[in-house]
GUVEX-983650 format. One record per residue: x, y, z of N, C-alpha, C in turn; residue number from 1. Coordinates in steps of 0.2 Angstrom, whole numbers. Layout:
// residues N
+-------+-------+-------+-------+-------+-------+-------+-------+-------+-----+
|   nxx |   nyy |   nzz |  caxx |  cayy |  cazz |   cxx |   cyy |   czz | pos |
+-------+-------+-------+-------+-------+-------+-------+-------+-------+-----+
|     X |     Y |     Z |     X |     Y |     Z |     X |     Y |     Z | NUM |
...
+-------+-------+-------+-------+-------+-------+-------+-------+-------+-----+
***
This chain:
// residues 136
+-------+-------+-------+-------+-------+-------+-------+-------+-------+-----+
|   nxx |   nyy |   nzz |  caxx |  cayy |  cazz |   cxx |   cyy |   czz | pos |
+-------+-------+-------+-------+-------+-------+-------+-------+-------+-----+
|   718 |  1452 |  1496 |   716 |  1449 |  1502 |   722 |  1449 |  1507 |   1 |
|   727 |  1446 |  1504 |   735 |  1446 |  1508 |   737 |  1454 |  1512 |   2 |
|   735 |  1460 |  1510 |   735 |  1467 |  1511 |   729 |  1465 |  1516 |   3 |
|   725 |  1465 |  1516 |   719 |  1465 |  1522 |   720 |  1462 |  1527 |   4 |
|   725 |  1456 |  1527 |   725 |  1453 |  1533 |   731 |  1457 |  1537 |   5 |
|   736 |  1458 |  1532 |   743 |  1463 |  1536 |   740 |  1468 |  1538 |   6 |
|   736 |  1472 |  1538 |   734 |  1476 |  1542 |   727 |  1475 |  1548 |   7 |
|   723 |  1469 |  1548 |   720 |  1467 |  1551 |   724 |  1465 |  1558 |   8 |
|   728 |  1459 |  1558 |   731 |  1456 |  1562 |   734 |  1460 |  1567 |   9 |
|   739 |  1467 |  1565 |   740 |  1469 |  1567 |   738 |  1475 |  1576 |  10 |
|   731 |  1476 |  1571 |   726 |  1480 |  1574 |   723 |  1475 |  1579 |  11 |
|   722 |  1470 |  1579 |   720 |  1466 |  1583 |   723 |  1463 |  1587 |  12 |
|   730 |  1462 |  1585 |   737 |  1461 |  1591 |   734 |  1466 |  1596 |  13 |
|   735 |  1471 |  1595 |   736 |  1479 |  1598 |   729 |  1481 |  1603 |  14 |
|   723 |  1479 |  1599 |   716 |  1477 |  1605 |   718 |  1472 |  1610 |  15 |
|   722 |  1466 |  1611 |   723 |  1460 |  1614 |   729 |  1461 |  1617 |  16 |
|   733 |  1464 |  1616 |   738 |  1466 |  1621 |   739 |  1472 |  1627 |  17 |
|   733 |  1480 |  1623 |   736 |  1485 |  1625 |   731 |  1483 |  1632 |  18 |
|   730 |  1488 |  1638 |   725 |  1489 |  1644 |   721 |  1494 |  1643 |  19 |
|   717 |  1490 |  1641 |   708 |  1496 |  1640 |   708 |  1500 |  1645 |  20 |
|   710 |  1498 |  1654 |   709 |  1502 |  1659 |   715 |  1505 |  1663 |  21 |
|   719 |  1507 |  1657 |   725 |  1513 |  1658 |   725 |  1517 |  1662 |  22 |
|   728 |  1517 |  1667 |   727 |  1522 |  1670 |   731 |  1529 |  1669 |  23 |
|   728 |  1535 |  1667 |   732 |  1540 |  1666 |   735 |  1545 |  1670 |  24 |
|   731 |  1544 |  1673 |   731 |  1551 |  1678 |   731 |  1550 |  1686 |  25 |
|   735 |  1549 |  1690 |   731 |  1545 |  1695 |   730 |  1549 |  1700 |  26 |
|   731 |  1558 |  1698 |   729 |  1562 |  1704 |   720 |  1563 |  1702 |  27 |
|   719 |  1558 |  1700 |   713 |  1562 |  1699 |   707 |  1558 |  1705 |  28 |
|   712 |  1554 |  1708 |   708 |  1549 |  1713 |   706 |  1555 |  1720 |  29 |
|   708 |  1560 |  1719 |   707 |  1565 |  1724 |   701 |  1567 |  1724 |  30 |
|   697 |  1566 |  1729 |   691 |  1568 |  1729 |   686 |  1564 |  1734 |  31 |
|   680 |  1565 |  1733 |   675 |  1559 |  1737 |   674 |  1553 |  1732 |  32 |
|   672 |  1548 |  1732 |   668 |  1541 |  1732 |   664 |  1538 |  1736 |  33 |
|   660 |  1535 |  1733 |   656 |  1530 |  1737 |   654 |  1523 |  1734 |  34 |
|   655 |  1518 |  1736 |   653 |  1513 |  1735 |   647 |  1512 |  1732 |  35 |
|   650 |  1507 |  1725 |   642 |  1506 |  1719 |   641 |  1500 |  1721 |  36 |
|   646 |  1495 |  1720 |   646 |  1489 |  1723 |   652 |  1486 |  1726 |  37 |
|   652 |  1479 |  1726 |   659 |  1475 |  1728 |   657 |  1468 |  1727 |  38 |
|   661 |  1467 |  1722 |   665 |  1460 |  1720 |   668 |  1453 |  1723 |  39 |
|   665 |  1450 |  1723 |   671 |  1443 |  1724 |   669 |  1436 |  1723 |  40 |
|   676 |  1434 |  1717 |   673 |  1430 |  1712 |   668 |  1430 |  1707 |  41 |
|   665 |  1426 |  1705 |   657 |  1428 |  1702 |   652 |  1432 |  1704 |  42 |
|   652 |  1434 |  1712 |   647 |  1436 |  1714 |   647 |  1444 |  1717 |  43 |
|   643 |  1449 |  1714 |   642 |  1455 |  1714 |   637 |  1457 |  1720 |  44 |
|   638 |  1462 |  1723 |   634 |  1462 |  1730 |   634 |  1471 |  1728 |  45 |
|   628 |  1474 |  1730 |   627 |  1481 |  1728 |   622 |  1483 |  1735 |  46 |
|   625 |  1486 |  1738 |   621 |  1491 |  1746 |   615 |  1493 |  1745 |  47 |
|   613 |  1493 |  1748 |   605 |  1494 |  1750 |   603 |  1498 |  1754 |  48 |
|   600 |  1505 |  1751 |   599 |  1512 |  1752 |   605 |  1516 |  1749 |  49 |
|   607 |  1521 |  1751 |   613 |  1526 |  1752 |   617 |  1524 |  1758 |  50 |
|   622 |  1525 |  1754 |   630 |  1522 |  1761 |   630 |  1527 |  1766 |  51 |
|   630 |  1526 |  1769 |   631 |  1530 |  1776 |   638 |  1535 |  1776 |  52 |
|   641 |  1529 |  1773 |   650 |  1532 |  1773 |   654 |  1533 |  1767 |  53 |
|   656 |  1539 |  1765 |   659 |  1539 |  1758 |   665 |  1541 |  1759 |  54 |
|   671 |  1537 |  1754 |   677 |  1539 |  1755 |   680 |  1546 |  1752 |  55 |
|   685 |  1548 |  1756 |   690 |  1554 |  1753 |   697 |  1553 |  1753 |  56 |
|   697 |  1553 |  1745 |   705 |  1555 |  1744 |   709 |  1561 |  1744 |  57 |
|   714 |  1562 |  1748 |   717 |  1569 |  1745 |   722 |  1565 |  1744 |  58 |
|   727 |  1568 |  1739 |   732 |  1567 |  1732 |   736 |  1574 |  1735 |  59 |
|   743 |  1570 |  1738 |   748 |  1575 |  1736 |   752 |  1576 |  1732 |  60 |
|   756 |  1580 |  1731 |   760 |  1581 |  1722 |   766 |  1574 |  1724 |  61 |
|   769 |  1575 |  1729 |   774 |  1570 |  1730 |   772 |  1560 |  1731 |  62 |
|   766 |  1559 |  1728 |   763 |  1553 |  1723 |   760 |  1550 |  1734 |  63 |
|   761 |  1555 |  1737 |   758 |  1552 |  1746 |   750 |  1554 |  1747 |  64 |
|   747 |  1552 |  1750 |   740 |  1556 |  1752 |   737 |  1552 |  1757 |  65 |
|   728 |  1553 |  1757 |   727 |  1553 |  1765 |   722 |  1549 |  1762 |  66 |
|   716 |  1546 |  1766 |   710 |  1541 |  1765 |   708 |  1544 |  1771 |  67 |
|   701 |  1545 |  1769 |   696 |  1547 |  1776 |   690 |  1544 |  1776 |  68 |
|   685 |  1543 |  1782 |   679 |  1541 |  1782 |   675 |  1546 |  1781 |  69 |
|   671 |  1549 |  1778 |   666 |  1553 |  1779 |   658 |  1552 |  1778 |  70 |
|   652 |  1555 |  1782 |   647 |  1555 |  1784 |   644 |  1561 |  1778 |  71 |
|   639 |  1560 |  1774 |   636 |  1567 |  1773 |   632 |  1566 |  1777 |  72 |
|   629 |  1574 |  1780 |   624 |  1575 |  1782 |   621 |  1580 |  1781 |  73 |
|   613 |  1581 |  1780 |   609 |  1586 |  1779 |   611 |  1590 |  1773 |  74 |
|   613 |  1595 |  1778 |   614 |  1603 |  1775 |   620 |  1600 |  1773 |  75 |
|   622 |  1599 |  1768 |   628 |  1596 |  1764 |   635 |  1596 |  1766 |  76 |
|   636 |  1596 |  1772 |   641 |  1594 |  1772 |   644 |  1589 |  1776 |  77 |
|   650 |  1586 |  1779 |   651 |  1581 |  1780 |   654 |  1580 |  1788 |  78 |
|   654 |  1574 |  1794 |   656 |  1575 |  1800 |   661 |  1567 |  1797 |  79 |
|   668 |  1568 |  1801 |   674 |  1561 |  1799 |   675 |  1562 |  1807 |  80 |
|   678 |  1557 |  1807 |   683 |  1553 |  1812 |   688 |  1557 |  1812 |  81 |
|   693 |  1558 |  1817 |   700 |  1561 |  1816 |   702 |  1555 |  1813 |  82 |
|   701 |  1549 |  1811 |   706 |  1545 |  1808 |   708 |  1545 |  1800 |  83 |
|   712 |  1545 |  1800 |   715 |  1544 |  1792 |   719 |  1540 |  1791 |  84 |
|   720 |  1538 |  1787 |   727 |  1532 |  1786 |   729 |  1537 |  1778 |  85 |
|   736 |  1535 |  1779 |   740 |  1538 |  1776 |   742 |  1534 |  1768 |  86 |
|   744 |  1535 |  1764 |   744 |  1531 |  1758 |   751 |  1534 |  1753 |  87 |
|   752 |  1528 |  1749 |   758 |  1529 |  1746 |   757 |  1528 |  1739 |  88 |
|   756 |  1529 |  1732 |   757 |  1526 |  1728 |   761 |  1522 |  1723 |  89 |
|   761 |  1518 |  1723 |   766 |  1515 |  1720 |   765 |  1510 |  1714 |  90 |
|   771 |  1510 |  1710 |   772 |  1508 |  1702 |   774 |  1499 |  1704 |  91 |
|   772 |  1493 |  1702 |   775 |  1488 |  1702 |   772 |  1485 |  1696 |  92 |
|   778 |  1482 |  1691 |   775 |  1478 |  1685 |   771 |  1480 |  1679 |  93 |
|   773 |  1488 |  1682 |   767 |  1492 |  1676 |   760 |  1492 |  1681 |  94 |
|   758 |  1490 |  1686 |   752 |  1491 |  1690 |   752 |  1494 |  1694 |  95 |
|   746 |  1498 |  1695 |   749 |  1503 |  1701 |   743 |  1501 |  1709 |  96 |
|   747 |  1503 |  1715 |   745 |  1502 |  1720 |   745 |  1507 |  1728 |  97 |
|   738 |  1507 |  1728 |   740 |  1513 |  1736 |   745 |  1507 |  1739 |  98 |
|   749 |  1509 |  1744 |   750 |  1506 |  1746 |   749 |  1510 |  1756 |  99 |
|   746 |  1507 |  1762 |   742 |  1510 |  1765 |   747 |  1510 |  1770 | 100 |
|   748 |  1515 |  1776 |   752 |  1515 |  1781 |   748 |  1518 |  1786 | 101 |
|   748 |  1513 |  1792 |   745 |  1518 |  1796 |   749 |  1514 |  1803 | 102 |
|   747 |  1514 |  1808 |   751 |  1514 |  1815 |   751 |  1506 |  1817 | 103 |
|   745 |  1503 |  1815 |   746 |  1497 |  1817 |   749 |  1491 |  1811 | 104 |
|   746 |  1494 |  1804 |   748 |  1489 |  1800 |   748 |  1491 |  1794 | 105 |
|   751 |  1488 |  1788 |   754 |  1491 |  1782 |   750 |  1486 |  1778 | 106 |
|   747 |  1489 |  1771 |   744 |  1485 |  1767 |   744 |  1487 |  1760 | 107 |
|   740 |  1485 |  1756 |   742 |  1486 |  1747 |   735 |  1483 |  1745 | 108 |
|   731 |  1489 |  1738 |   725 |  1485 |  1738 |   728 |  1488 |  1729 | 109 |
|   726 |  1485 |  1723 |   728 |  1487 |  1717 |   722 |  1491 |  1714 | 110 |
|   724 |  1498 |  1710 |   717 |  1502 |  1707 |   718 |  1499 |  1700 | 111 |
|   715 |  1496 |  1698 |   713 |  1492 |  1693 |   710 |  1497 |  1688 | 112 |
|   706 |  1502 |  1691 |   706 |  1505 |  1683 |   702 |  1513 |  1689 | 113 |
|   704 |  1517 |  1684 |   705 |  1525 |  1688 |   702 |  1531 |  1681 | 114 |
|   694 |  1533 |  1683 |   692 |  1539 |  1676 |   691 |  1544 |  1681 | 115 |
|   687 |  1550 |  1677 |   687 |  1554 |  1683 |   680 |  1552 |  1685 | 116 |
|   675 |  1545 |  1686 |   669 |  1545 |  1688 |   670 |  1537 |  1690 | 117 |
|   674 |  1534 |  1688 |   673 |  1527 |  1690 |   682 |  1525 |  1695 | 118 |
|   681 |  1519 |  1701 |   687 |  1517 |  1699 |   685 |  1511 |  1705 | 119 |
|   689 |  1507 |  1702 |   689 |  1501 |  1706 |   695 |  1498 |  1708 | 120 |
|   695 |  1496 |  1715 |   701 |  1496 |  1722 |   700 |  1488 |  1721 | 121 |
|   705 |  1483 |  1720 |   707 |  1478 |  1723 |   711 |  1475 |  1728 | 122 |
|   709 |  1471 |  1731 |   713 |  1469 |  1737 |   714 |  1461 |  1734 | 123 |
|   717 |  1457 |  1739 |   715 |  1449 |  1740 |   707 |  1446 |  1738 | 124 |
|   703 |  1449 |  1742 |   699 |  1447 |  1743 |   693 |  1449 |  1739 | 125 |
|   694 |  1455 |  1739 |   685 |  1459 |  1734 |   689 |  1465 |  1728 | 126 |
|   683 |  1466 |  1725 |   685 |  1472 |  1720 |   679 |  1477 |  1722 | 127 |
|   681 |  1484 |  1724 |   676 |  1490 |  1726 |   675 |  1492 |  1722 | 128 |
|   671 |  1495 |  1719 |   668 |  1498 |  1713 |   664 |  1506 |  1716 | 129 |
|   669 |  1509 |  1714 |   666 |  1516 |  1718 |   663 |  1520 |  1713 | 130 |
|   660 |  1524 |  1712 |   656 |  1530 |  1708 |   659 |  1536 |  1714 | 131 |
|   662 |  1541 |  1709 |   661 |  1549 |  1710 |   657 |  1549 |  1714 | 132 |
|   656 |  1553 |  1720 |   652 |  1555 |  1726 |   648 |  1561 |  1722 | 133 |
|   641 |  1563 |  1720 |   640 |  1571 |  1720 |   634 |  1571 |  1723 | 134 |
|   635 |  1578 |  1727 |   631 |  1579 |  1731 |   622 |  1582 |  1729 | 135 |
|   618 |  1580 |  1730 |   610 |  1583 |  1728 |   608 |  1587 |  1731 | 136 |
+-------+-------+-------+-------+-------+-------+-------+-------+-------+-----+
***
C-alpha cells in the first residue's frame, strides 16, 4: 500500500501544479479567428448570427506582428480597413502577452491558452474565446 501512494502523490502533484493550457507554439496565432464568445466573471455572452468581423493575425519570426479587422464577403474573400495595430509578444512570469502598440495607445491582453483551433485573449475586463475562422 506504502509503494502505491509514492507513486500516486507524486502523479498528482504533477496534475496540480503543471498548466494544462501550455502554450507551445505561439506562431500559430497567425491566421484568421473569430469570436465564439466572451467572458466576464460568471457570465458567458455568445453572438447572434455570424460575426460580421473576424480577426487576422500575422506572426513575424522576430516574436512582432500585426492584428487586423476583416469583413468576409460573398465570393470568399475578405474587405479590412487600412487599420492594423502592431503587436509585440512578450514573456512575463512564465505568461505570455501580445503586448499592443499603435499611435494613440499601448496595451496588453494575456493569451491564456493558444491550440491550433482554439485560443482565448485576456484583458482586465473579459476573456475572448475565439474559434479558427474557416471558410464554407
Amino acid at each position: 500500500m506504502q509503494k502505491f501512494i509514492f507513486i500516486i502523490i507524486p502523479i498528482c502533484l504533477q496534475f496540480m501544479f503543471c498548466d494544462l493550457n501550455e502554450i507551445k507554439d505561439v506562431k500559430i496565432i497567425e491566421g484568421i479567428w473569430v469570436i465564439h464568445s466572451v467572458s466576464s466573471k460568471d457570465e458567458v455572452f455568445y453572438p447572434k448570427g455570424k460575426s460580421p468581423l473576424v480577426d487576422y493575425y500575422v506572426f513575424n519570426s522576430d516574436s512582432t506582428g500585426t492584428k487586423k479587422k476583416l469583413k468576409p464577403n460573398f465570393n470568399k474573400n475578405y474587405s479590412s480597413s487600412l487599420d492594423e495595430i502592431n503587436f509585440e509578444i512578450k514573456r512575463i512570469d512564465g505568461l505570455i502577452y501580445l503586448n499592443y502598440i499603435s499611435n494613440s495607445e499601448n496595451w496588453k491582453e494575456r493569451i491564456k491558452k493558444l491550440t491550433k483551433n482554439e485560443l482565448i485573449i485576456s484583458n482586465n475586463k473579459f476573456d475572448y474565446h475565439y474559434k479558427r475562422f474557416k471558410v464554407n
